[in-house]
Structure formats: structure tokens, C-alpha cells
KENU-256074 format. One record per residue (C-alpha): residue in three letters; x, y, z; residue number from 1. Coordinates in Angstrom, 1 decimal. Example, Ala and Ser with C-alpha at 12.3 -4.5 7.8 and 13.67 -1.06 7.14 Angstrom:
BEGIN
+-----+--------+--------+--------+-----+
| res |      x |      y |      z |   n |
+-----+--------+--------+--------+-----+
| ALA |   12.3 |   -4.5 |    7.8 |   1 |
| SER |   13.7 |   -1.1 |    7.1 |   2 |
+-----+--------+--------+--------+-----+
//
This chain:
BEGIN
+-----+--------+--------+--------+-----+
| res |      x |      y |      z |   n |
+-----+--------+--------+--------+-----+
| UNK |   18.8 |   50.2 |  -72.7 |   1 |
| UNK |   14.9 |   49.1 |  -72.8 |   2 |
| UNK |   12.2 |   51.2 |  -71.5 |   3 |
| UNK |    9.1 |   50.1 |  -70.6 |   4 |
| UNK |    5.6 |   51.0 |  -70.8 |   5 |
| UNK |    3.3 |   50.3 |  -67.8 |   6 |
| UNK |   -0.5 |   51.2 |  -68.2 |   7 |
| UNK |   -2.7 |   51.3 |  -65.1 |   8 |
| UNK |   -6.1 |   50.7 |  -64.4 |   9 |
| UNK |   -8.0 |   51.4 |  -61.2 |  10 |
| UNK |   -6.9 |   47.7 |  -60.5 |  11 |
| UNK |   -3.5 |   47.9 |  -61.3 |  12 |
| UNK |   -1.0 |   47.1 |  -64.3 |  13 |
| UNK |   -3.4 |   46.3 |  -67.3 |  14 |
| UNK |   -0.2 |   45.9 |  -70.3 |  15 |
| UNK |    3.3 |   46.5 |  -70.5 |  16 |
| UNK |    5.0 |   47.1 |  -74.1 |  17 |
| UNK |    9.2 |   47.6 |  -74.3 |  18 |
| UNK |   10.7 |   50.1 |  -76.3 |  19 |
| UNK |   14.4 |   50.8 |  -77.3 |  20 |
| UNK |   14.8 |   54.2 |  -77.1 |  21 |
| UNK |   12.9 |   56.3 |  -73.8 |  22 |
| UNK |   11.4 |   59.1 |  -76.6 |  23 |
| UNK |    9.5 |   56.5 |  -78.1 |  24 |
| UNK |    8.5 |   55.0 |  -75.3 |  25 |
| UNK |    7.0 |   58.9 |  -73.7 |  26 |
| UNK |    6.1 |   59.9 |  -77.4 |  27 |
| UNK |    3.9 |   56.6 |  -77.3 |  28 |
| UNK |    2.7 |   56.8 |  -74.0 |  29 |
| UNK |    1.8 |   60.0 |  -74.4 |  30 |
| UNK |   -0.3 |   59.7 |  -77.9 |  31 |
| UNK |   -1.9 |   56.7 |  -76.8 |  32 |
| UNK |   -2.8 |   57.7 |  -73.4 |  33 |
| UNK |   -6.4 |   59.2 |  -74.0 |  34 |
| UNK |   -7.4 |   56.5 |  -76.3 |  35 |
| UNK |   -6.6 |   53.9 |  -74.1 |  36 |
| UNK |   -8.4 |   56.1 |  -71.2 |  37 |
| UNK |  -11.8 |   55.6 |  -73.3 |  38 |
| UNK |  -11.2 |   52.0 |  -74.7 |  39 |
| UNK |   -9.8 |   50.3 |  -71.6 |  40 |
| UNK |  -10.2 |   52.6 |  -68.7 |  41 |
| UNK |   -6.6 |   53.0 |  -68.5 |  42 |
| UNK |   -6.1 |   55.7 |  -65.6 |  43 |
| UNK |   -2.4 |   56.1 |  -65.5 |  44 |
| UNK |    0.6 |   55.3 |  -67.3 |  45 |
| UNK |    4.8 |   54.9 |  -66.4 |  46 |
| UNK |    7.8 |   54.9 |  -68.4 |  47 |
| UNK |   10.6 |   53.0 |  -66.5 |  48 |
| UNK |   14.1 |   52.2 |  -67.9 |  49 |
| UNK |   16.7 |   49.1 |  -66.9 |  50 |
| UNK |   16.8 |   49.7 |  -63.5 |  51 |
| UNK |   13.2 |   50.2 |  -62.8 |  52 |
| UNK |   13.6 |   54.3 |  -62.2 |  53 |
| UNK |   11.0 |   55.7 |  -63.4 |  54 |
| UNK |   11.7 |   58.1 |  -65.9 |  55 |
| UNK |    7.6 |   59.6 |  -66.9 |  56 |
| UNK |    4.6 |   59.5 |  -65.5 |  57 |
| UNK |    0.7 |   60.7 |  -66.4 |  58 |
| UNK |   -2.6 |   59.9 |  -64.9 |  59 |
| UNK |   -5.8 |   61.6 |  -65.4 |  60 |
| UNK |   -6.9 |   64.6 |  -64.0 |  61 |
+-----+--------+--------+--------+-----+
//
């Protein structure tokens, strides 16, 4: 099963990446999160799997 990575801007989806495994994918979205925050004003970020359930969620406080 894919899962997919969907950062958010305040305009809407700014990248998606694909990972194989759904701790990747949150271990990734999680490290990354901040960093993109600063360097692309990424405001929010979604891991969905196959079906399109989403299966994490973050946005900034």
C-alpha cells in the first residue's frame, strides 16, 4: 500500500511525495514539517493511504 504526503500552503497543496510504508511517510512528515514551515511556508501537512483516508494530520499552531 502507498501513502502519500500532502503539504499545504495557505493556498493549498504545494508537493506531494509517495512512500511505501505509512511510518515513513508520518516519520517524514513529521521531521520535515518545521523546516518546510520556514523555507516554503508550508502551513499544514496529510498522510493519506490507497483509498484517500487520511491517516495523520499537523498544521501549525
Amino acid at each position: 500500500m502507498a501513502f502519500t504526503v500532502i503539504w499545504y500552503g495557505r493556498q493549498g497543496i504545494v508537493d506531494k511525495e509517495t512512500f511505501d510504508a505509512e511510518k515513513t511517510a508520518k516519520d517524514h512528515a513529521i521531521s520535515m514539517f518545521q523546516t518546510r514551515n520556514g523555507d516554503d511556508g508550508i502551513v499544514a501537512v496529510e498522510v493519506r493511504n490507497d483509498n484517500g483516508a487520511v491517516v495523520f494530520s499537523h498544521a501549525e499552531s
